[in-house]
C-alpha positions as CSV (number, residue, x, y, z in Angstrom):
1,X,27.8,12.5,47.4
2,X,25.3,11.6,45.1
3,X,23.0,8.5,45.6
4,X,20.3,6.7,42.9
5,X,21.1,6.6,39.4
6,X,24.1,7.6,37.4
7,X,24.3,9.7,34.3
8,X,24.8,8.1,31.2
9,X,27.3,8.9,28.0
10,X,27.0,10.4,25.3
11,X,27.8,6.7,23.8
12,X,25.3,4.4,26.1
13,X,22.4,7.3,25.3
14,X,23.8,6.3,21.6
15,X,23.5,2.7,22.1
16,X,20.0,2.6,23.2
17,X,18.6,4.8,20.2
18,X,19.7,2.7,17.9
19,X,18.6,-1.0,19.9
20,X,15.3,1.0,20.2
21,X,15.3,1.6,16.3
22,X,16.2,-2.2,15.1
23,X,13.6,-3.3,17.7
24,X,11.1,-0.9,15.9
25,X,12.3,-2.6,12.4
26,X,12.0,-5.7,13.4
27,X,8.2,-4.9,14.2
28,X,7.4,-3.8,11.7
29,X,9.0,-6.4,9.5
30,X,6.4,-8.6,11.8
31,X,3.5,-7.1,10.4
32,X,2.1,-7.8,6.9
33,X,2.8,-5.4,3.9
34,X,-0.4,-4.0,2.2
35,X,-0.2,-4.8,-1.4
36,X,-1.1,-2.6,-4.1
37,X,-4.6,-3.1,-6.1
38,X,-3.7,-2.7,-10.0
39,X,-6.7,-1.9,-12.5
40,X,-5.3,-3.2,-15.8
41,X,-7.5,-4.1,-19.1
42,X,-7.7,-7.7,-20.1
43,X,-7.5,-7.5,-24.1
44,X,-8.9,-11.5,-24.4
45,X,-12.3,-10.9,-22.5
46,X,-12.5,-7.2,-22.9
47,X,-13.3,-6.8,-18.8
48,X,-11.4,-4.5,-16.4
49,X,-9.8,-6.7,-14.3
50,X,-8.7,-5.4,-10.3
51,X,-5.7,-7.5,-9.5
52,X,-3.5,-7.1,-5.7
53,X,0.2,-7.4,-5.5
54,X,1.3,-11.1,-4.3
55,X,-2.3,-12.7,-5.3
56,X,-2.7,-15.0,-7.8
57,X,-5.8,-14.8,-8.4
58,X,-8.1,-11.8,-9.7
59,X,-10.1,-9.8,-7.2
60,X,-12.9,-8.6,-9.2
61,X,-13.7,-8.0,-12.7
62,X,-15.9,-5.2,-14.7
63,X,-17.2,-4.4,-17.8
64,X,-16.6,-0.2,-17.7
65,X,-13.2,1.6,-16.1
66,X,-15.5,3.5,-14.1
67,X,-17.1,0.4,-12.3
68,X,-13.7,-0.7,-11.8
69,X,-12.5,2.2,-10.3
70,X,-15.5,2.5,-7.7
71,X,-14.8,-0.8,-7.1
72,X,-11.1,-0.9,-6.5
73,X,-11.9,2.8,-4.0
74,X,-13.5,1.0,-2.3
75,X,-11.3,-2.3,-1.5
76,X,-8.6,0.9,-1.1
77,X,-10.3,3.0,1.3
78,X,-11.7,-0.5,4.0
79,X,-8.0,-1.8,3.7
80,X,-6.3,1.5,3.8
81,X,-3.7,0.2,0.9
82,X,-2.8,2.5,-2.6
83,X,-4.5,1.2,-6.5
84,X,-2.5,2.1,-9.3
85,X,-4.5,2.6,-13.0
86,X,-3.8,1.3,-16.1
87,X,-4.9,2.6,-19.7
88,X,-6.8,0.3,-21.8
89,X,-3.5,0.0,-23.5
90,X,-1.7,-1.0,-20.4
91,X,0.4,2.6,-19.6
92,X,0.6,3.6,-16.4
93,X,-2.4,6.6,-16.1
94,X,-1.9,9.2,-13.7
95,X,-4.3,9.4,-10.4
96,X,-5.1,13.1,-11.4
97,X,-6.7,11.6,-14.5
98,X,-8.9,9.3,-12.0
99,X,-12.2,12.2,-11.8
100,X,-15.2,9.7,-11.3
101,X,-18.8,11.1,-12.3
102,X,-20.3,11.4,-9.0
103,X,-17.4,13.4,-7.6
């Protein structure tokens, strides 16, 4: 005879995996998403402007690329979210491109 807990199927094992994956969705549906910075070039004031997914307002604004892009590393790295770069004429630039002079 065997006392204490009883095996369980193949199905119930099944069962539980997958209530213990929509529980994990539903955390992290809880938590709030990290937006994305964006450096894009405003044309009507001539300033680099460091804008975040959702916000309606602008974050910060520079005169040079490269201030903008020290600035928006930084905002990146305390907040651990991504920053996507534009071109002065507003096409997606590639982060390889991104070499600032102090690295």
């Amino acid at each position: 005879m065997c006392f204490g807990k009883k095996n369980k199927t193949k199905k119930e094992v099944v069962k539980e995996e997958k209530v213990s994956q929509q529980e994990e969705v539903k955390e992290q549906a809880k938590q709030p998403k990290k937006g994305v910075y964006r450096v894009v070039f405003d044309k009507e004031d001539g300033m680099w402007k460091i804008k975040k997914d959702g916000a309606k307002r602008v974050i910060d604004s520079k005169k040079t690329k490269e201030e903008a892009l020290k600035r928006v590393q930084e905002l990146s790295q305390s907040q651990d979210t991504k920053f996507v770069v534009y071109k002065k004429d507003g096409k997606f630039q590639k982060k390889a491109n991104l070499k600032l002079k102090n690295d």
